[in-house]
C-alpha positions in Angstrom: 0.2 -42.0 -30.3 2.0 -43.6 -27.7 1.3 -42.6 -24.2 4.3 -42.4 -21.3 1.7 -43.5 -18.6 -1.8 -44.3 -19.7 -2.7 -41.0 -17.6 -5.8 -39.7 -19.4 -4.2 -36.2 -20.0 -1.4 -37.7 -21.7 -3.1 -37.2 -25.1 -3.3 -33.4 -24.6 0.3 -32.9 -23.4 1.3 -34.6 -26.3 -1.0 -31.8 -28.8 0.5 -29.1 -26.7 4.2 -30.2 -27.0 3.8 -30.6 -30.6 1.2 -27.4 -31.8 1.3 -26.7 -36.0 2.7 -23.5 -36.6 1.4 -20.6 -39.3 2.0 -21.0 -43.1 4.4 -18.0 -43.9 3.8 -18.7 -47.4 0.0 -17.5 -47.5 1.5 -14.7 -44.8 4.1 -13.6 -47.1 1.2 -13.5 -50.1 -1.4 -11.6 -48.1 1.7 -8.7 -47.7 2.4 -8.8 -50.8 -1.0 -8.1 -52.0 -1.5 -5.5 -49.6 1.4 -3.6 -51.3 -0.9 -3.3 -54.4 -4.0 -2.8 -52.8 -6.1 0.7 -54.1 -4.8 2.9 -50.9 -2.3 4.1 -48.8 0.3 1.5 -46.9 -0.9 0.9 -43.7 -4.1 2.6 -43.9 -6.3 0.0 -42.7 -4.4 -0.8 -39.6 -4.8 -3.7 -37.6 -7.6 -4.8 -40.5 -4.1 -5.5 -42.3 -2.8 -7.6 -39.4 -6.3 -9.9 -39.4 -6.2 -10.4 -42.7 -2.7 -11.7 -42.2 -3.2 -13.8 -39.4 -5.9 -15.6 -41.2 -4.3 -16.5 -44.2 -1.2 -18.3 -41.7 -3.2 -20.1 -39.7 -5.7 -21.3 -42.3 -2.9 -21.3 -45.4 -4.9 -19.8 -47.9 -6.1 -16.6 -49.4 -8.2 -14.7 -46.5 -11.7 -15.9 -46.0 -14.7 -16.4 -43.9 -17.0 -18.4 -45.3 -18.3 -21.1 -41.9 -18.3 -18.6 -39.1 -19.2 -20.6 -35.6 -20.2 -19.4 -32.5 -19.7 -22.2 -30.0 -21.4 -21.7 -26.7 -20.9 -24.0 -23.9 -22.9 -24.2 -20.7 -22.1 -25.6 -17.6 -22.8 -25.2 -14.1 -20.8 -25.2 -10.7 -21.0 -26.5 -7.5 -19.2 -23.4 -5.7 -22.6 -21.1 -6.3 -24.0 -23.0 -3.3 -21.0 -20.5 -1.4 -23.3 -17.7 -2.6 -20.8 -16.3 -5.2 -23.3 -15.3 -7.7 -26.9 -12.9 -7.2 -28.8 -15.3 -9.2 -29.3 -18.7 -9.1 -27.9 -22.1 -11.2 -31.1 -22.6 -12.6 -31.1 -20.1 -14.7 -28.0 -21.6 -17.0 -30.6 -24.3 -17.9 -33.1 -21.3 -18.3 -30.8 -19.1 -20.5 -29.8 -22.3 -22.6 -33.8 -22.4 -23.5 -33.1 -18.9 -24.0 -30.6 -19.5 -27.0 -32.2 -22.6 -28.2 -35.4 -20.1 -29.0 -33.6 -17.3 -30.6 -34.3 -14.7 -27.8 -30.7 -14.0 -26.2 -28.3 -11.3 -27.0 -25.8 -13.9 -28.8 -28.5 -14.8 -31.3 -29.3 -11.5 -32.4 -25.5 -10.5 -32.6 -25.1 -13.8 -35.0 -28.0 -12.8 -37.1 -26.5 -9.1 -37.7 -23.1 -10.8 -38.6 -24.7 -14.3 -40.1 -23.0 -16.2 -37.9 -23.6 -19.7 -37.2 -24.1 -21.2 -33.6 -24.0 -23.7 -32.2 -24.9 -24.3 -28.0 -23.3 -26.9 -26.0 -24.7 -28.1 -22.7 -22.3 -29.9 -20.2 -24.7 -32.3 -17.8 -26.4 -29.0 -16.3 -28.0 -31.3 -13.7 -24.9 -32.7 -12.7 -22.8 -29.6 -11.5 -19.1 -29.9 -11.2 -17.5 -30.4 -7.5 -17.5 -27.4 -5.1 -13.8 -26.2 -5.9 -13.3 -25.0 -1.8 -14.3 -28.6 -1.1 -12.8 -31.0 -3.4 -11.6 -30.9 -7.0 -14.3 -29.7 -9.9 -13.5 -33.0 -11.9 -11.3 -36.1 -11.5 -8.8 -36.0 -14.6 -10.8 -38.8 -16.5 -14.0 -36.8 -16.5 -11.7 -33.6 -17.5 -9.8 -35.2 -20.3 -13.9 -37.0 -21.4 -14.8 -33.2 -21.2 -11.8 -31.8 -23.5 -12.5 -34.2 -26.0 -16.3 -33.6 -26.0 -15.3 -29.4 -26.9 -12.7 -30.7 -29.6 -15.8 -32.0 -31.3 -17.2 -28.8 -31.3 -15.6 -28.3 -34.6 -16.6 -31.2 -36.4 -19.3 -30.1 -38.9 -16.4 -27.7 -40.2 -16.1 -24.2 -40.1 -13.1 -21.7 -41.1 -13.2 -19.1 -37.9 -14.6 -20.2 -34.7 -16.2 -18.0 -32.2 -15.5 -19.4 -28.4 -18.2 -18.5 -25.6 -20.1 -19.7 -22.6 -22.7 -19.4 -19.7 -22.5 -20.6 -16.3 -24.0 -18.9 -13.4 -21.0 -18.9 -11.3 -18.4 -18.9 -13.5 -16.9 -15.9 -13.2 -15.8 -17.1 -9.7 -14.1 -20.2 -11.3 -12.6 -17.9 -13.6 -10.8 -16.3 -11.2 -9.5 -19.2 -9.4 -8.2 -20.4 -12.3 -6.6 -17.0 -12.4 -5.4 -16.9 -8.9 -4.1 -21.2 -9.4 -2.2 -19.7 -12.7 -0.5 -16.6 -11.5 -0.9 -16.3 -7.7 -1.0 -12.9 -6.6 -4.2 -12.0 -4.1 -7.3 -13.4 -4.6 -8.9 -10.2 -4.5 -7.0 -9.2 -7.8 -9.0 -11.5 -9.7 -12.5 -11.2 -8.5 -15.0 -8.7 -10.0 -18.6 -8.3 -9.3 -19.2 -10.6 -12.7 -23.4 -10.8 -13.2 -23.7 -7.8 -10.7 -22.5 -9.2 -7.0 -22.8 -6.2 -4.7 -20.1 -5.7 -2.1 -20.7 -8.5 0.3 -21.6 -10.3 -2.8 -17.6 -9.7 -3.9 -16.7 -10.5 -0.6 -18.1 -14.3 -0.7 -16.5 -14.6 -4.0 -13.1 -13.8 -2.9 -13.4 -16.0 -0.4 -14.1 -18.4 -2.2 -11.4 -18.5 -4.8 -8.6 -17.8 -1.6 -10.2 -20.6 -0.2 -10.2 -22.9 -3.4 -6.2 -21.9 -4.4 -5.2 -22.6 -0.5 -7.0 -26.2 -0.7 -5.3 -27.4 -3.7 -2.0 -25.6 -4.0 0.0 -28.1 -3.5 -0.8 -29.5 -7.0 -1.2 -26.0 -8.8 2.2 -26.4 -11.0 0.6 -28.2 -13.8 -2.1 -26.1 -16.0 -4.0 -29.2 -16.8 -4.5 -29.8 -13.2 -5.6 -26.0 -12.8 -8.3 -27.1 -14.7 -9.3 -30.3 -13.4 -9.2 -29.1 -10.0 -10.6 -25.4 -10.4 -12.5 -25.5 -13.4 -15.6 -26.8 -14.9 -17.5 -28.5 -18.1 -17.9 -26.0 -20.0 -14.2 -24.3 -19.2 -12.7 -27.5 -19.7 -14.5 -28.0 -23.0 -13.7 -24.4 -24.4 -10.2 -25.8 -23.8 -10.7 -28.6 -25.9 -11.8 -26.7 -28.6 -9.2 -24.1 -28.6 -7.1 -27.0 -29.2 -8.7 -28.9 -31.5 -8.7 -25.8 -33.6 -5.5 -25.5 -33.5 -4.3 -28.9 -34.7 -7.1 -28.4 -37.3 -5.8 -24.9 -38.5 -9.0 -23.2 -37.9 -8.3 -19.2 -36.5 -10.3 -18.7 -32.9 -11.8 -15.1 -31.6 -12.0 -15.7 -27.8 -14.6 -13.6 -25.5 -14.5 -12.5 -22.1 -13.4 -13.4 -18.8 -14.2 -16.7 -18.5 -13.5 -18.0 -22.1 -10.0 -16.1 -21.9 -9.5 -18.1 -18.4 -9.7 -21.2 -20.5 -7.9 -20.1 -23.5 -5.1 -19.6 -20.4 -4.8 -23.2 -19.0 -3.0 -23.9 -22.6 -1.3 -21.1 -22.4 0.5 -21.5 -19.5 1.3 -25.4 -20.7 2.5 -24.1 -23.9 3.0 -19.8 -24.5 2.7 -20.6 -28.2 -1.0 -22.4 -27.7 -2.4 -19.5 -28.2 -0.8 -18.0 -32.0 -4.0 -19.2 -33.4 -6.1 -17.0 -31.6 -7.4 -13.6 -30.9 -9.3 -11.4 -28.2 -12.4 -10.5 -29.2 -12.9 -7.9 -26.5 -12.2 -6.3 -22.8 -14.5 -7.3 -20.8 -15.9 -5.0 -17.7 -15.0 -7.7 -15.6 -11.8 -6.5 -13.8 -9.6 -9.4 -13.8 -10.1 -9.8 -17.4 -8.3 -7.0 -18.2 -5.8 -8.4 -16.3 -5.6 -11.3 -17.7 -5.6 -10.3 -21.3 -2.4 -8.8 -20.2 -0.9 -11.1 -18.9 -1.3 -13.0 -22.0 0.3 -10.3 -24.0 -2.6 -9.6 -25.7 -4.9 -7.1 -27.7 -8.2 -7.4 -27.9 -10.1 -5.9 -30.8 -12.8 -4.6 -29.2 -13.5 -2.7 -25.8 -17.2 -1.9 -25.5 -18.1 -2.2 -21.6 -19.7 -5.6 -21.7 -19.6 -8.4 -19.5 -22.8 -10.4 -20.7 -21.0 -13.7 -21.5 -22.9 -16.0 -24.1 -19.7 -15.5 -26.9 -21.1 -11.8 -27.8 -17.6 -10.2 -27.5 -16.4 -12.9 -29.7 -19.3 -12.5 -32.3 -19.0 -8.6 -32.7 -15.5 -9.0 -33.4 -15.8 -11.5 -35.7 -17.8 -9.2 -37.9 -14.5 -7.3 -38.2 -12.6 -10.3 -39.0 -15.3 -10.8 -41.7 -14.7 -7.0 -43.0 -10.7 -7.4 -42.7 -10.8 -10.7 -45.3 -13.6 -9.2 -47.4 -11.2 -5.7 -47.7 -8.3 -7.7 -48.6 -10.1 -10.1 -51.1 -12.6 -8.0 -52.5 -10.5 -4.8 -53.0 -8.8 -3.8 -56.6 -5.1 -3.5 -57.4 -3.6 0.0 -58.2 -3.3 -1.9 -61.8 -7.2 -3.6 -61.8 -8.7 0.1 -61.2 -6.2 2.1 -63.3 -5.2 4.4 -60.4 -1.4 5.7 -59.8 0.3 4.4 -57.1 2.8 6.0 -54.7 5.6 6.8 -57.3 3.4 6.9 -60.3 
């Protein structure tokens, strides 16, 4: 690859400009088996749809065999504003938490036997305070990118993207906020449970953070760099990587989605590959999911984090391949169709 000017983020403007598009074929031959499938047209709904989508972004038959759940962690140095009820320490503490089986994410990958894997993103080094100065400088961004893009390398065929950051929900926002303007207010929820004054310091914040580095807020990579963190900047990565790689990606809440957003606003076709795996109760991630045009499959109240949205949904990923694979023709089960 030859790079225009050495910058380190020239290598992912270059994957962006020139993203793999689906395979109609094994599109094409996931509706036409439908057509013969034992039931009415349509009847499955947007089960139909998955199936589909798998097949063009993997190019064969639809199938989940490698499910991942990759969660990355990574910690911020805005929570020193106050923007969160409970403390950085407890991203290293909840990491433990995974790593021993006794988090929420675990037990949801156990019901759907779904791999995962945890990622943590220098913990004891947080990222700059975004109202001071810039989270990263682009080298350590670009570093970070590439580090998520290997989050795919023991293979898998549908990849689950989550996280945990105390604070994060803040950076989410003003990523938000750097992304689509607007009030700063219109992007910040009470994320882990912030009361009202809570809110308050986290609006702040992100009003603050946007006014410091707006001058440079045009370009999505530098959203990121400058208002993001590890373990945003490496759910990046591995959206991407996923892409080039032709591996289908279930997103999950506010802050993943905020990631999953950056590409998206440096290329609108970044995210074909991809889907929501639920509404969070995060306010602005409603908001965001539609301003991403958008459905997500699954709207259950939560705002936990961790990839759980992602992993529930991926069970009914699992279902729509398993339906469409496993299911007999009209002919195979000797049952008349429509006109017969």
């Amino acid at each position: 690859m030859v790079l225009s000017s050495g910058l380190p983020f020239d290598d992912f403007r270059a994957l962006l400009a020139n993203l793999p598009g689906p395979d109609d074929g094994a599109a094409e031959a996931v509706r036409a088996r439908e057509a013969t499938l034992t039931k009415p047209a349509g009847s499955l709904g947007r089960l139909e749809a998955i199936a589909e989508w798998l097949a063009a972004w993997t190019g064969r038959p639809p199938a989940v065999t490698r499910p991942l759940v990759a969660v990355f962690a990574g910690n911020h140095g805005v929570t020193n504003k106050g923007v969160s009820p409970f403390p950085a320490s407890v991203t290293a503490q909840m990491v433990e938490n995974f790593a021993a089986g006794g988090a929420a994410i675990n037990q949801i990958c156990i019901a759907h036997d779904l791999g995962l894997k945890v990622f943590d993103m220098a913990l004891d080094m947080p990222t700059g305070d975004i109202t001071e100065e810039a989270a990263l400088d682009e080298r350590s961004c670009a570093a970070t990118m590439a580090f998520g893009m290997e989050a795919i390398a023991g293979g898998t065929d549908l990849l689950c993207i989550g996280e945990m950051g105390i604070g994060n929900t803040t950076i989410a926002a003003a990523i938000c906020h750097g992304l689509y303007g607007g009030e700063a207010a219109d992007w910040v929820g009470p994320g882990t449970g912030a009361d009202e004054a809570g809110v308050a310091r986290k609006t702040d914040a992100v009003a603050r953070a946007v006014a410091l580095h707006g001058a440079h807020l045009k370009d999505p990579l530098e959203v990121l760099r400058r208002l993001g963190g590890r373990e945003i900047a490496a759910m990046a990565g591995a959206i991407l990587a996923a892409r080039v790689e032709r591996i289908p990606v279930i997103i999950d809440g506010y802050v993943s989605t905020s990631a999953a957003a950056v590409l998206h606003a440096a290329n609108p076709a970044a995210l074909d590959h991809c889907l929501i795996g639920h509404v969070s109760a995060e306010p602005g991630h409603r908001r965001l999911v539609e301003r991403l045009g958008m459905e997500p499959l699954l709207d259950l109240g939560m705002r936990l984090g961790e990839g759980t949205g992602a992993a529930l949904a991926a069970g009914i990923v699992k279902a729509a391949a398993q339906c469409h694979s496993g299911m007999a023709t009209f002919e195979q089960a000797g049952i008349s169709g429509k006109d017969g």
